[in-house]
C-alpha positions in Angstrom: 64.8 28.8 17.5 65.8 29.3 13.8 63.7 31.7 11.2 63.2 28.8 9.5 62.1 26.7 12.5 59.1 29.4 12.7 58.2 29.7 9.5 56.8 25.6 9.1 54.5 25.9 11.8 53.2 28.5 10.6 52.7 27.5 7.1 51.2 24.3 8.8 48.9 26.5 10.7 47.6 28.5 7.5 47.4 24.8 6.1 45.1 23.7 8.7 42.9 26.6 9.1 42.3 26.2 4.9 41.3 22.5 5.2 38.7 23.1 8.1 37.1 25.8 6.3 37.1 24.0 2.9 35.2 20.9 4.9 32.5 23.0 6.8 32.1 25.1 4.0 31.5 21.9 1.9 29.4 20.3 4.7 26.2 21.6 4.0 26.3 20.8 0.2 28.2 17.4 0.8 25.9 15.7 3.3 22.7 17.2 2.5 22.0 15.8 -0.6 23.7 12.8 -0.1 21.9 12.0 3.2 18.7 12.4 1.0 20.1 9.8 -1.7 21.3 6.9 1.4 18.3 7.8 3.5 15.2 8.3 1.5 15.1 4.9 0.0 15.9 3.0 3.1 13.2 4.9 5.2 10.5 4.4 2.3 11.4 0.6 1.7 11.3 -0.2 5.5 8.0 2.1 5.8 6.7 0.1 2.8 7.7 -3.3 4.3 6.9 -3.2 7.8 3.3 -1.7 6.3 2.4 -5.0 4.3 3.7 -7.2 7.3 0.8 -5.4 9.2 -1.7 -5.9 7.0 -0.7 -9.7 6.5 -0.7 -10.1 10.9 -4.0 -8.7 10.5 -5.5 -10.9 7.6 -4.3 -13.8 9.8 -5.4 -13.0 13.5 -8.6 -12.1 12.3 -8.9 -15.5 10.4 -7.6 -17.0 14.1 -10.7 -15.1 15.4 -8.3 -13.1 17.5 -8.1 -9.1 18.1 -5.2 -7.1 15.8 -4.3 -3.9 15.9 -2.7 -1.1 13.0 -0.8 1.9 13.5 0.8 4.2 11.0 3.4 6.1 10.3 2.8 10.3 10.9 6.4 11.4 10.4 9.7 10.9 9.9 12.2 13.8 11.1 15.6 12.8 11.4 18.4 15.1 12.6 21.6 15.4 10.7 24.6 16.4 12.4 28.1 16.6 10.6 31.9 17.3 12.9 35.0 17.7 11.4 37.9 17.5 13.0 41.8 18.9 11.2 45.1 18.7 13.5 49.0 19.4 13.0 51.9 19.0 15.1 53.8 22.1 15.6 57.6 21.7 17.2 58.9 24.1 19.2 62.1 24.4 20.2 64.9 22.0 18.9 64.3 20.6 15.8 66.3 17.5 16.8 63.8 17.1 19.5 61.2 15.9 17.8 62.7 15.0 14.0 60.3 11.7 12.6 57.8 12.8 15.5 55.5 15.1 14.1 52.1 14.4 11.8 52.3 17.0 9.1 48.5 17.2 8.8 45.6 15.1 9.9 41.8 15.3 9.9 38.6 13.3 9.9 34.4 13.8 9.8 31.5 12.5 12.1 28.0 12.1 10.6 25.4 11.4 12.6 22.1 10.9 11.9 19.2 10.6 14.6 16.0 9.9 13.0 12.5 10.2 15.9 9.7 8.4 14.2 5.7 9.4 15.3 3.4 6.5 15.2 -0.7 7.1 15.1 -2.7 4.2 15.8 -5.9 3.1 13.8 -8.6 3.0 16.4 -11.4 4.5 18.4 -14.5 5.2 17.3 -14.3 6.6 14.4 -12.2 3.6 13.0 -14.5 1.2 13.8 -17.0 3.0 11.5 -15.0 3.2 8.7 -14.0 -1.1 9.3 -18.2 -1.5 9.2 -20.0 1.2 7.0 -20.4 0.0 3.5 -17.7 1.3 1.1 -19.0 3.6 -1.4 -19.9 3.1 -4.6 -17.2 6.4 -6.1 -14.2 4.8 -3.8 -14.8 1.1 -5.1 -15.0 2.7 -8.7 -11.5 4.1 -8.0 -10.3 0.9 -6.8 -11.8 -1.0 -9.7 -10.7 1.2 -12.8 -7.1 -0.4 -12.9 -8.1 -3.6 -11.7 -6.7 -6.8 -14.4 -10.0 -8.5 -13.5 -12.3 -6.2 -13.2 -15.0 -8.2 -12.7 -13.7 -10.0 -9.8 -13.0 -7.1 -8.2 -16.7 -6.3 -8.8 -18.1 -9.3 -7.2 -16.0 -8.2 -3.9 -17.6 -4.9 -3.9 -21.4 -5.8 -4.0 -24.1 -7.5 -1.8 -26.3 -7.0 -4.7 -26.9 -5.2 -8.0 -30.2 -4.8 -9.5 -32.3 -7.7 -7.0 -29.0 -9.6 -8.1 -28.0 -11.4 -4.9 -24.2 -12.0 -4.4 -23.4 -13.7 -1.0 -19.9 -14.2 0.4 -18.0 -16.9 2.5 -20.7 -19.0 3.0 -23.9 -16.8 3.5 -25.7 -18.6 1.0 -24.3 -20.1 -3.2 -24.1 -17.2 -5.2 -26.8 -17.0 -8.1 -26.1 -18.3 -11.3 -27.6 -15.4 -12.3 -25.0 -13.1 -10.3 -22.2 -15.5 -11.2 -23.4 -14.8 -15.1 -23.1 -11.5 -15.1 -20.2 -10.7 -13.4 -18.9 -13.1 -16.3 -20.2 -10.3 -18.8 -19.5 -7.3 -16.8 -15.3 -8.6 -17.1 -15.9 -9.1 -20.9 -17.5 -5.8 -21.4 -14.8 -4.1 -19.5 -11.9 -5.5 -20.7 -13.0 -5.1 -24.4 -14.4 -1.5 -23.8 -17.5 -1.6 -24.4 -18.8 -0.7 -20.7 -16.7 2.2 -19.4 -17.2 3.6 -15.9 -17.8 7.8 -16.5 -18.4 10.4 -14.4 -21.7 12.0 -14.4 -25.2 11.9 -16.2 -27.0 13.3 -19.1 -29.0 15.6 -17.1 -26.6 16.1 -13.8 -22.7 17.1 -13.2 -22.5 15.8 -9.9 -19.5 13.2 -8.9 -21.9 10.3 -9.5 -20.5 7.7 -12.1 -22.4 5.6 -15.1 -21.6 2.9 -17.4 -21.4 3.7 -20.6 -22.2 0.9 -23.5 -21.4 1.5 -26.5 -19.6 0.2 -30.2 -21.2 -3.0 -29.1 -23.3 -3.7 -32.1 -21.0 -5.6 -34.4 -19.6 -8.1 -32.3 -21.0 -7.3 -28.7 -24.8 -6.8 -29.2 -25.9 -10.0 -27.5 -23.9 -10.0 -24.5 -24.9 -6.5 -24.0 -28.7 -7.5 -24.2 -28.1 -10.4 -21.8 -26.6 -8.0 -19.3 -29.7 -5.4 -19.6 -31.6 -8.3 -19.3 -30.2 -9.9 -16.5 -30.3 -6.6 -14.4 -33.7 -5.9 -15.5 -33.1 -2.6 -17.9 -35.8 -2.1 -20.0 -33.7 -0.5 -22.8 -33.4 -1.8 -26.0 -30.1 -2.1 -27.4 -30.4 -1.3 -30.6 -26.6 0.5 -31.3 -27.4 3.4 -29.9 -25.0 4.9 -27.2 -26.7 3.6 -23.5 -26.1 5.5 -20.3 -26.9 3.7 -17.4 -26.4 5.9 -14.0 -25.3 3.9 -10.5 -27.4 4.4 -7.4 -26.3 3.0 -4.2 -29.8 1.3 -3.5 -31.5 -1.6 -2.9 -33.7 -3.4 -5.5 -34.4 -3.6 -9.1 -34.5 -0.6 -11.5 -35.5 -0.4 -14.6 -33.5 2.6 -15.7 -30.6 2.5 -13.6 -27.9 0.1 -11.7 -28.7 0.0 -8.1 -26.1 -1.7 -5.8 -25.6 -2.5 -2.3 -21.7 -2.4 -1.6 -20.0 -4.4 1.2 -17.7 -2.8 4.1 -13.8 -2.6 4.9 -14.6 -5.9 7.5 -16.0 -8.0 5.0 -13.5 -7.3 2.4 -11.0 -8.5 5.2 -12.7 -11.3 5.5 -12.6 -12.5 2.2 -8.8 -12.3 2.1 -8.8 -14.1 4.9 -10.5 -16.9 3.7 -6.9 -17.5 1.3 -4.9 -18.4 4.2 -3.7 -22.0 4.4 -4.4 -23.2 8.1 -1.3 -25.3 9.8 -3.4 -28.9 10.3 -1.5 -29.2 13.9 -4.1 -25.8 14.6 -6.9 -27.2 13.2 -6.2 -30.6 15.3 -5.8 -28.2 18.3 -9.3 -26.4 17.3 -7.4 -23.0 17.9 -9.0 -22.2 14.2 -11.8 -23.3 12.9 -12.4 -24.7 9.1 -14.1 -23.2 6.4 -17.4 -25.2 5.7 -17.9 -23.7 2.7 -16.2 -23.8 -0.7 -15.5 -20.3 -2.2 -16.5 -19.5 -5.5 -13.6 -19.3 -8.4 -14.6 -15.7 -8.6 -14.1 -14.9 -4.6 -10.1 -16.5 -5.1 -8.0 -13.8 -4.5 -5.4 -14.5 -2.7 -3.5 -17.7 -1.4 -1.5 -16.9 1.7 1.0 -20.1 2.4 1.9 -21.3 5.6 5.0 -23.1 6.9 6.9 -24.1 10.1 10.4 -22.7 8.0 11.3 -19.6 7.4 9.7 -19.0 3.7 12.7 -18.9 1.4 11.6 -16.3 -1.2 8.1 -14.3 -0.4 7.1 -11.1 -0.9 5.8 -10.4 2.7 6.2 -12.7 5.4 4.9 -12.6 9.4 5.3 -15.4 12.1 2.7 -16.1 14.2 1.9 -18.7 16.7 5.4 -20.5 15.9 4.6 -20.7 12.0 5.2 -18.7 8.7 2.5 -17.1 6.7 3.2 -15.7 3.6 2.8 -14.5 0.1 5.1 -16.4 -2.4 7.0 -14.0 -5.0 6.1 -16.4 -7.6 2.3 -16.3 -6.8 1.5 -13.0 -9.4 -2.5 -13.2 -9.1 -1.9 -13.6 -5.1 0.9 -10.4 -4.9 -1.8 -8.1 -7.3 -4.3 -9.1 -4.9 -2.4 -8.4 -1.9 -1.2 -5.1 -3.7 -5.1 -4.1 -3.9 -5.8 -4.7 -0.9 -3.0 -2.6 0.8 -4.6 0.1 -2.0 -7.9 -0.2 -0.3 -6.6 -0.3 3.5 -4.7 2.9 2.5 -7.9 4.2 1.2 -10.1 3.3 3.4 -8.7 2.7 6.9 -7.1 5.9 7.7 -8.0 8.3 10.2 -8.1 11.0 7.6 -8.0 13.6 10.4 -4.7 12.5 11.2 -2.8 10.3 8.8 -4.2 11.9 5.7 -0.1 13.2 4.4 2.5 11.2 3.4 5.1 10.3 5.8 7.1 13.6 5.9 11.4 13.2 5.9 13.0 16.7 7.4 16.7 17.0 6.3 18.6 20.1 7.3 20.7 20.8 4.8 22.8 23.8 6.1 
């Protein structure tokens, strides 16, 4: 063998050896970040989507009458794991043994990723409680204060306000009374002159009030039909009006007393928006509605059809049929949107799920 025969191989060698450290060197910066940037959005949009396909299956089975069940996502931990790989051919020997045989310089990278997912189902015990104890009055406040229609949103939350009876799915009609002033509770809102703060004169608790106020130009008689119709002996003469909220039963004169509804019935009303195949009401697997909901009780509309729903914005099959929201429907995707707000909220173990799903990247 020649000087010159050595020398290449070696200069190959040195070649190699540069590359592989350059590319585990760069490793750690390359592929942690940019598993963060491909990852994180796919985990959250499947997390996201799979999560409002549960809470559609159970607004439908529980319309069917039938059992559902929810579980949620803990964690998500996925294990990154990056190889690579550089190779020459060195010739030793004759160079006209292996002349045009050779690869100068070759190398490649593996990236795996291995993602373990912990699921925590919603049940037992204490779940049940939280599906069937009244909602309080601070959380639907919380749920309320972006709400477009406010009022609506209002007449979900309350079996009554003030003696003010508000029934739901057929109980009994609503009040015209009740139907009234949820009517001027939205048009108070909406123009601000009732505004939902925290506290009272003469307490700094977490209780909340409405507020009345800059009503007297245009707003005055509204706001006396609303004292009136709930029974406040205040007279609204222009003067600011702080009315604190009370989760009671009955009439007050000095305050709003109201009796809020639970996590089950608000399911049920939803439920009440899902358009029944005929072939299951012919069967009797479903019953009908036999009673006709109030405008103000229309939140939602969940389609159903035998095809696969073209464009909706959550979809589930059950019993060999679509149901689903349709992306075109805005009042019925806000709705849905709340809703999934007040599962979130509401359902939760907080003992267990009360963290957002967590992703751990090792980034070198």
């Amino acid at each position: 063998m020649t000087h010159a025969d050595c020398i290449v191989p070696r200069a190959r060698v040195r070649v190699a050896v540069l590359v592989l450290s350059t590319l585990v060197f760069c490793s750690c910066a390359v592929v942690g970040p940019r598993s963060i940037t491909a990852g994180r959005g796919v985990y959250a949009e499947v997390i996201n989507r799979t999560e409002d396909e549960q809470i559609l299956n159970a607004l439908v089975r529980l319309r069917y009458d039938e059992t559902f069940g929810m579980i949620t996502v803990a964690s998500v931990t996925a294990n990154l794991s990056f190889i690579a790989r550089v190779s020459t051919d060195i010739g030793i020997g004759d160079s006209d043994d292996y002349a045009g045989n050779l690869v100068p310089l070759s190398g490649g990278a593996v990236y795996e990723e291995n993602p373990t997912i912990s699921y925590v189902p919603l049940s037992g015990e204490d779940f049940m409680r939280r599906m069937v104890t009244p909602v309080s009055t601070n959380e639907w406040i919380l749920l309320t204060s972006p709400a477009p229609h406010p009022g609506q949103v209002f007449a979900l939350a309350v079996r009554r306000v003030n003696g003010l009876r508000n029934p739901l799915l057929g109980e009994a009609s609503p009040s015209l009374e009740f139907m009234r002033f949820v009517d001027l509770y939205e048009k108070l809102r909406l123009d601000g002159v009732l505004a939902l703060v925290r506290g009272t004169n003469d307490r700094s608790d977490d209780s909340f009030s409405w507020f009345i106020h800059d009503y007297e130009d245009s707003h005055g008689d509204s706001v006396r039909e609303l004292l009136d119709l709930l029974g406040i002996e205040v007279e609204p003469d222009g003067s600011e009006i702080l009315l604190p909220l009370r989760e009671a039963v009955g009439g007050s004169a000095s305050e709003v007393n109201v009796q809020t509804r639970s996590a089950w019935d608000v399911l049920r009303a939803f439920g009440a928006g899902i358009e029944i195949p005929p072939p299951h009401l012919e069967a009797g697997i479903v019953e009908p509605l036999t009673y006709q909901m109030p405008d103000f009780l229309r939140f939602i509309t969940i389609r159903s059809s035998e095809k696969r729903p073209d464009d909706a914005t959550v979809q589930v099959r059950f019993r060999d049929w679509w149901f689903y929201i349709d992306a075109t429907d805005t009042q019925s995707k806000r709705a849905f949107a709340f809703l999934r707000t007040f599962i979130g909220m509401r359902l939760a173990d907080p003992g267990t799920v009360q963290q957002a799903p967590v992703l751990t990247v090792p980034v070198g």
